[in-house]
N, CA, C and O of each residue as an XYZ file, in Angstrom:
508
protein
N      -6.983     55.702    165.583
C      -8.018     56.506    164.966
C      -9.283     55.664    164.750
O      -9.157     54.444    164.651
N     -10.712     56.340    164.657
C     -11.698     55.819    164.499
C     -11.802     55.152    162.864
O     -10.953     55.486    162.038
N     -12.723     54.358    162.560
C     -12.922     53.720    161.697
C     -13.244     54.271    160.517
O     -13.032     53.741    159.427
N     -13.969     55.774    160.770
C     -14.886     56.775    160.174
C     -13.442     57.791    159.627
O     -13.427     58.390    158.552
N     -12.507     57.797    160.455
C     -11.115     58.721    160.152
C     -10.880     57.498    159.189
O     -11.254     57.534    158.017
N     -10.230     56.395    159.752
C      -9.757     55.697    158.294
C     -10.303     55.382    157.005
O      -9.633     55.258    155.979
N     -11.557     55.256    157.101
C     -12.218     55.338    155.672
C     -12.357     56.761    154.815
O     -12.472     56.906    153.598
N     -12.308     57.720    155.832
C     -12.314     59.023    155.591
C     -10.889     59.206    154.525
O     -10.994     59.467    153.326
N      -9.633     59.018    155.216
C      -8.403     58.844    154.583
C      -8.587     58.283    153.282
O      -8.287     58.745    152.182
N      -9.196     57.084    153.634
C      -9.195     56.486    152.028
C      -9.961     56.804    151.018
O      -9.609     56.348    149.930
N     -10.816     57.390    151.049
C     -11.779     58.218    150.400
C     -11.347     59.594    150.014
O     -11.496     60.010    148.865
N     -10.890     60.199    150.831
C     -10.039     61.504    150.483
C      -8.739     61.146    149.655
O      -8.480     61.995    148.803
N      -7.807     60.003    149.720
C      -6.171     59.643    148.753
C      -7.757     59.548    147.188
O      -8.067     60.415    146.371
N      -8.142     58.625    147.327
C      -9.173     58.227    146.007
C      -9.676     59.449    145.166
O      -9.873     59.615    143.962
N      -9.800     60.196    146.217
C     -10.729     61.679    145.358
C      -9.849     62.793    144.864
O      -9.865     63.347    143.765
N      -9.119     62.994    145.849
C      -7.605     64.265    145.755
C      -6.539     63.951    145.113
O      -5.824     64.632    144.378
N      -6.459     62.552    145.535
C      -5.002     62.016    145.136
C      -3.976     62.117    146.285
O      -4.054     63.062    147.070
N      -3.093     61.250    146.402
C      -2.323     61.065    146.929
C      -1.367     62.676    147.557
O      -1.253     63.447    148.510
N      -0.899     62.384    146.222
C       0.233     64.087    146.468
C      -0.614     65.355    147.016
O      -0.159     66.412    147.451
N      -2.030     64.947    146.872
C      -2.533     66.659    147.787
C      -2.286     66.103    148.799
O      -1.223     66.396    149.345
N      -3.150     65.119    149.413
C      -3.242     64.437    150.929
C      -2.114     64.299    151.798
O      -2.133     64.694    152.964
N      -0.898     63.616    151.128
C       0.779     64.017    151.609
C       1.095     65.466    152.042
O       1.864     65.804    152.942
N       0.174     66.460    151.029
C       0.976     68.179    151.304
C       0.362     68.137    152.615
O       0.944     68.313    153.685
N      -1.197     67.820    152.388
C      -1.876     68.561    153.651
C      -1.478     68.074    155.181
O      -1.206     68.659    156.229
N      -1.592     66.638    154.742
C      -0.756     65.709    156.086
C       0.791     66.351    156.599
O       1.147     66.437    157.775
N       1.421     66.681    155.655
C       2.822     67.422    155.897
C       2.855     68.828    156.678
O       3.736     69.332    157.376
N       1.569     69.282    156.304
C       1.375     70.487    157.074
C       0.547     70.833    158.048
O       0.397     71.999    158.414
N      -0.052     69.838    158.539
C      -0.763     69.834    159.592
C       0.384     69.969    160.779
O       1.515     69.510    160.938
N      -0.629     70.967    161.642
C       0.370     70.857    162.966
C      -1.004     70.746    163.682
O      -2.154     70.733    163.245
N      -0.435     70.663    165.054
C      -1.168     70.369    166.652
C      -2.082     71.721    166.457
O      -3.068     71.248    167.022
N      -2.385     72.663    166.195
C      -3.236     73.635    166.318
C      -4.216     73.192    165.564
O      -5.292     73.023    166.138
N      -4.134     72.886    164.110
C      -5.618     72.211    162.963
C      -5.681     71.006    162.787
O      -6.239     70.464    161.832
N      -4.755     70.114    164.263
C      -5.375     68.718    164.382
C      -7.281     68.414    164.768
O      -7.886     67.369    164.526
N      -7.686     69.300    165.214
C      -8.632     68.780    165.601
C      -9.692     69.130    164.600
O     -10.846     68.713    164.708
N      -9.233     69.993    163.511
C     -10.093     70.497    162.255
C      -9.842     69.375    161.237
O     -10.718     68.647    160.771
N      -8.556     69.332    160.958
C      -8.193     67.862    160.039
C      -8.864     66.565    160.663
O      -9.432     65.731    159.959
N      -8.772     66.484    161.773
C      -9.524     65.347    162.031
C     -11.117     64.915    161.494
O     -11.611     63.968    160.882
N     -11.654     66.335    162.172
C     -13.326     66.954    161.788
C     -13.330     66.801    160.381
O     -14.080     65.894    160.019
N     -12.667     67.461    159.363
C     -13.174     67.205    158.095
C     -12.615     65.879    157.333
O     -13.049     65.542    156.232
N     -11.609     65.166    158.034
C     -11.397     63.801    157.573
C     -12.722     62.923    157.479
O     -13.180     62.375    156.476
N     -13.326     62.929    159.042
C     -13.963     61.770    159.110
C     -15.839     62.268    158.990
O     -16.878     61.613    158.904
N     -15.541     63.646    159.040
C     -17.187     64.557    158.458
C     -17.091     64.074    156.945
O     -17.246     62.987    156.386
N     -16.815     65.172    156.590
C     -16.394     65.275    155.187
C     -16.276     64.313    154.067
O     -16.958     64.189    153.049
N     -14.909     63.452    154.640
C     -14.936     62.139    153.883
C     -15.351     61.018    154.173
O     -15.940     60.230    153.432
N     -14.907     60.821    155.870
C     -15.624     59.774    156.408
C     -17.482     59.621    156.169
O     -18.188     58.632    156.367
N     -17.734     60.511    155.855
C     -19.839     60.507    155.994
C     -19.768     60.525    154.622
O     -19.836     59.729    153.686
N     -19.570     61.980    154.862
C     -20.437     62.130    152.914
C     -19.672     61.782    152.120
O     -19.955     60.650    151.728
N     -18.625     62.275    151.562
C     -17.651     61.727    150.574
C     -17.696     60.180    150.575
O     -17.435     59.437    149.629
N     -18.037     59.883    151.684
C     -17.684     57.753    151.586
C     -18.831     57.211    151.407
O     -18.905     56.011    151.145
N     -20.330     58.275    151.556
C     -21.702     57.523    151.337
C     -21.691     56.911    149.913
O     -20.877     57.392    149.125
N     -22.461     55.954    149.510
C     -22.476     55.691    148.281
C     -24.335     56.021    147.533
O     -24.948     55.501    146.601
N     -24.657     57.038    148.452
C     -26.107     57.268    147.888
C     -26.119     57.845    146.929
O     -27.023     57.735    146.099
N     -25.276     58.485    146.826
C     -24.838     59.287    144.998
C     -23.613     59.170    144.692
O     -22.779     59.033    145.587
N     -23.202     59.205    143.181
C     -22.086     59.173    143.119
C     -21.373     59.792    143.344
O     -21.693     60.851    143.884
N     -19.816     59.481    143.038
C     -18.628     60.787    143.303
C     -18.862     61.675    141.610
O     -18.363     62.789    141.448
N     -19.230     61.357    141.096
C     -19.734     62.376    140.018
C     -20.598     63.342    140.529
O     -20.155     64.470    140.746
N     -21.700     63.086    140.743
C     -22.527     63.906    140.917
C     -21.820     64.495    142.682
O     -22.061     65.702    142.690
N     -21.206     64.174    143.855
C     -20.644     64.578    144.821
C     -20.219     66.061    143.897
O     -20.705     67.192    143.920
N     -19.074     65.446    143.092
C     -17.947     66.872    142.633
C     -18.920     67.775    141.970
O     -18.776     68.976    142.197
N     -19.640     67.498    141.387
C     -20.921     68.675    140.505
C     -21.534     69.346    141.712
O     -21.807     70.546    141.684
N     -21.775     68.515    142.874
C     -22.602     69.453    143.863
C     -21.878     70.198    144.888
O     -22.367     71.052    145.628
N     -20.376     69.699    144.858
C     -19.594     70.161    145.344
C     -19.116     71.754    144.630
O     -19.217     72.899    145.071
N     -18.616     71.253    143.455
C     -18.752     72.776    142.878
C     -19.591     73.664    142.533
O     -19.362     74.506    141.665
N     -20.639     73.568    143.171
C     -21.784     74.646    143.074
C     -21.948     75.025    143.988
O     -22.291     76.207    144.042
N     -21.803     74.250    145.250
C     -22.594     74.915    146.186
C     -20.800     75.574    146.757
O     -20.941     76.423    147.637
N     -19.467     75.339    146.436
C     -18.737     76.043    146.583
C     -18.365     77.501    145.904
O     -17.564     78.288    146.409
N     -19.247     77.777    144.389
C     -19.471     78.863    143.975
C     -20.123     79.461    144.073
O     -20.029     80.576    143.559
N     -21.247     79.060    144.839
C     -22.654     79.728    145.130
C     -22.706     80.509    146.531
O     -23.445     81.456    146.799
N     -21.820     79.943    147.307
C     -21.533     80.637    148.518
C     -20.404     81.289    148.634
O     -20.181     81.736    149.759
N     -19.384     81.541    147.572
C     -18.549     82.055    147.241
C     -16.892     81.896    147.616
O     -15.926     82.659    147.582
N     -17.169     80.116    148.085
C     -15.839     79.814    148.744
C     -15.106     79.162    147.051
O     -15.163     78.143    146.363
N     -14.552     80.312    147.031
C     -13.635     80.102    145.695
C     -12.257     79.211    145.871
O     -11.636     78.839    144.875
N     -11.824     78.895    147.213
C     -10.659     79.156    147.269
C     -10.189     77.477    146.903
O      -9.068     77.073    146.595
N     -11.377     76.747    147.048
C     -11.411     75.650    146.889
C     -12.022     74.359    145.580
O     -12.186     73.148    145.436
N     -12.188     75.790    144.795
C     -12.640     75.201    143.731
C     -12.011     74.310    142.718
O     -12.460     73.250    142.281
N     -10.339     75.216    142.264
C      -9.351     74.655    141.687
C      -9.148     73.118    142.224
O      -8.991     72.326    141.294
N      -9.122     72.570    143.453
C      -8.795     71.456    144.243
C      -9.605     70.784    143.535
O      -9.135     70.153    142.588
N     -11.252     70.729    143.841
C     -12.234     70.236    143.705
C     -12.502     70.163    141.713
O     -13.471     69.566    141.245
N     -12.024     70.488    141.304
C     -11.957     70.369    139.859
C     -10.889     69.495    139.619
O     -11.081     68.754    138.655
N      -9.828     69.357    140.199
C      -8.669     68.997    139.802
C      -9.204     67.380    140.318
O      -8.804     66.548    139.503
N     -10.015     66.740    141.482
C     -10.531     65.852    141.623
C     -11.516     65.261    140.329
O     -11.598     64.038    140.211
N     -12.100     65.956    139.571
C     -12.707     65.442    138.263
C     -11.943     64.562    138.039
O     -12.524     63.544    138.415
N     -10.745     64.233    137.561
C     -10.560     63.453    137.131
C     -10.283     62.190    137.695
O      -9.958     61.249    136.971
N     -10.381     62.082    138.899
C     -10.611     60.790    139.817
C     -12.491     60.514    140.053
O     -12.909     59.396    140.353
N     -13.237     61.464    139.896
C     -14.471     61.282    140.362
C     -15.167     60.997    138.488
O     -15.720     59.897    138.501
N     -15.234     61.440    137.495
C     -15.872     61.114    136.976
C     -16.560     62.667    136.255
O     -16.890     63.101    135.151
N     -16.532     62.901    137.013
C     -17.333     64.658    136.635
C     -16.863     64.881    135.381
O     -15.645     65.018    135.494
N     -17.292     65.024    133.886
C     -16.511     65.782    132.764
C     -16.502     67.126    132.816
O     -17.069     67.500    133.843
N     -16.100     68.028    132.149
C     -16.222     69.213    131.626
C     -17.533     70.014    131.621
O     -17.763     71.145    132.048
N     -18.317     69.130    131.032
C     -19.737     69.438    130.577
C     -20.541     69.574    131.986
O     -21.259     70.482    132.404
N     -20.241     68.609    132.432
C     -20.747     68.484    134.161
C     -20.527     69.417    135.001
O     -21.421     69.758    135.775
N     -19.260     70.027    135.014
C     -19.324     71.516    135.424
C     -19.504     72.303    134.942
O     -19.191     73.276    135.628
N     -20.049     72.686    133.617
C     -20.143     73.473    133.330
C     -21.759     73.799    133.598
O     -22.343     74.864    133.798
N     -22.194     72.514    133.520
C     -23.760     72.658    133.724
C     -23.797     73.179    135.315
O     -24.342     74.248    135.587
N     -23.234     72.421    136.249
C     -23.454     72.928    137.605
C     -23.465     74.185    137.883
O     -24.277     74.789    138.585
N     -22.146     74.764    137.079
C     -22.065     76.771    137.156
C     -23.099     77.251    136.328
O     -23.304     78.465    136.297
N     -23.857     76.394    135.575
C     -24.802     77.926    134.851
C     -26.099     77.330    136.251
O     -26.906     78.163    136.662
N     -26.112     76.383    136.625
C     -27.158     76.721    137.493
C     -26.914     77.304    139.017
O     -27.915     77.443    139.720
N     -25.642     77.645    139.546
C     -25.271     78.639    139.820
C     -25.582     79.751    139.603
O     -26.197     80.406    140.445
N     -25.150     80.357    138.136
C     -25.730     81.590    137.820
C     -27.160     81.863    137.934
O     -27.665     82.982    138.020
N     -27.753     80.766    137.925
C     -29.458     81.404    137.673
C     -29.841     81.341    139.389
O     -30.430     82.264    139.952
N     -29.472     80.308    139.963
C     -30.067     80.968    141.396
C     -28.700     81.220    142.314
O     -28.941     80.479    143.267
N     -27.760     81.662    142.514
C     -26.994     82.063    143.472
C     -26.196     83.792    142.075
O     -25.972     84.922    142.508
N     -26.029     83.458    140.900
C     -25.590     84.992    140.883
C     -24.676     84.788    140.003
O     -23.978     83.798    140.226
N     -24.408     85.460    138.961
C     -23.783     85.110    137.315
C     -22.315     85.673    137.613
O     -21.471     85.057    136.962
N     -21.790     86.679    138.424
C     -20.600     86.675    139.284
C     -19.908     86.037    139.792
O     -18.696     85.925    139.605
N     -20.688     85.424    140.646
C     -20.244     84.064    141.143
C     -20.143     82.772    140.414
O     -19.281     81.989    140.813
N     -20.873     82.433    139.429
C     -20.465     82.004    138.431
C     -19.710     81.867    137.798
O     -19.197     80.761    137.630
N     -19.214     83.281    136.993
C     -18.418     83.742    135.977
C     -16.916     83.481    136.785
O     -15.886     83.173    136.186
N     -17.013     83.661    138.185
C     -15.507     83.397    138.917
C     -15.437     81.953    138.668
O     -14.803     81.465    137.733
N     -16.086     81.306    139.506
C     -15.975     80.108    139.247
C     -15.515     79.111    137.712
O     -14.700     78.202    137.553
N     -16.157     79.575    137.080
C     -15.915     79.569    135.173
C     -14.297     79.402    135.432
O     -13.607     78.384    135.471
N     -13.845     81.246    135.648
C     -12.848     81.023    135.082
C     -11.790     80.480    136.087
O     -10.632     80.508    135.670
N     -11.950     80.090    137.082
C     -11.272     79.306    138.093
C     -10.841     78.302    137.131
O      -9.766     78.191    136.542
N     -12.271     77.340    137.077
C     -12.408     75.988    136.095
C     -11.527     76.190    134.970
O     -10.472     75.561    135.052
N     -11.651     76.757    134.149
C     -10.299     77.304    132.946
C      -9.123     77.162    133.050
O      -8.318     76.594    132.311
N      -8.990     77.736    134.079
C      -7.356     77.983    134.469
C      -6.530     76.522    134.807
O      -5.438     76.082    134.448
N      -7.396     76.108    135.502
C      -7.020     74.575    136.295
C      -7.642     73.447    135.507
O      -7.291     72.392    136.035
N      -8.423     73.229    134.459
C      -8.599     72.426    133.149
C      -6.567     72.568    132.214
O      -5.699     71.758    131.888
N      -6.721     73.903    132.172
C      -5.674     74.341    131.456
C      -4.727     73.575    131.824
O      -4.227     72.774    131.034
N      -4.150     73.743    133.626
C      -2.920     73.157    133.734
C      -2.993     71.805    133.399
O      -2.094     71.283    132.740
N      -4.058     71.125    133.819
C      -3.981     69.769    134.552
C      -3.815     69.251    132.853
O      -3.353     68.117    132.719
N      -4.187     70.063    131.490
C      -3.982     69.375    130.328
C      -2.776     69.502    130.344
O      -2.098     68.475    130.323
N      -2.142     70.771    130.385
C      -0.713     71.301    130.271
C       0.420     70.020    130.926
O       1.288     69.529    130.204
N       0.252     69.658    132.203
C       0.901     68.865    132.589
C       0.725     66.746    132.320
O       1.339     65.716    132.601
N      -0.393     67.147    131.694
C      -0.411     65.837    131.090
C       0.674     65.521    129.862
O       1.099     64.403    129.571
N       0.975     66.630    129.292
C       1.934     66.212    127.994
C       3.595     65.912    128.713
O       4.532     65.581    127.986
């Protein structure tokens, strides 16, 4: 693999954590090899591994512009990374109200309670 895939890897175990990266690796087959590859070494390899901003501010811009365009499905993930990146509470919460004011208080308000739900567990399973 390219250099850009392996740093990609390591940048993605750092941000997700291990146990997502194992599921997804476990379930990759030969059909979304060439997509796993693409967003390994796009994704993490470029941006996720740049150091022009932080991984704080990454996950804040990450969750906005994933609620703002309405890809929900990935939000829970990307929250659940807060706590490897740095992002607090407050930090998303600020990102979704500026969401609401230019992409749409719907989209927002999903997002919100996405964030809730998956704050919830990730305390829940800390005890």
């Amino acid at each position: 693999m390219s250099d850009r895939f392996d740093q990609g890897m390591k940048t993605r175990r750092e941000v997700l954590g291990d146990a997502h990266v194992d599921r997804a690796e476990a379930a990759k087959t030969e059909f979304d090899l060439p997509f796993q590859t693409l967003i390994t070494e796009g994704a993490w390899g470029s941006v996720w591994s740049s150091d022009a901003i932080s991984r704080r501010e990454r996950s804040m811009l990450t969750l906005a512009l994933l609620a703002a365009t309405g890809n929900f499905e990935e939000i829970p993930m990307h929250i659940r990374a807060t706590a490897r990146t740095g992002a607090s509470k407050q930090d998303v919460i600020e990102a979704f109200q500026h969401v609401a004011i230019y992409a749409g208080v719907p989209k927002a308000n999903h997002a919100i309670k996405l964030a809730k739900q998956t704050f919830a567990e990730m305390e829940a399973s800390d005890d």
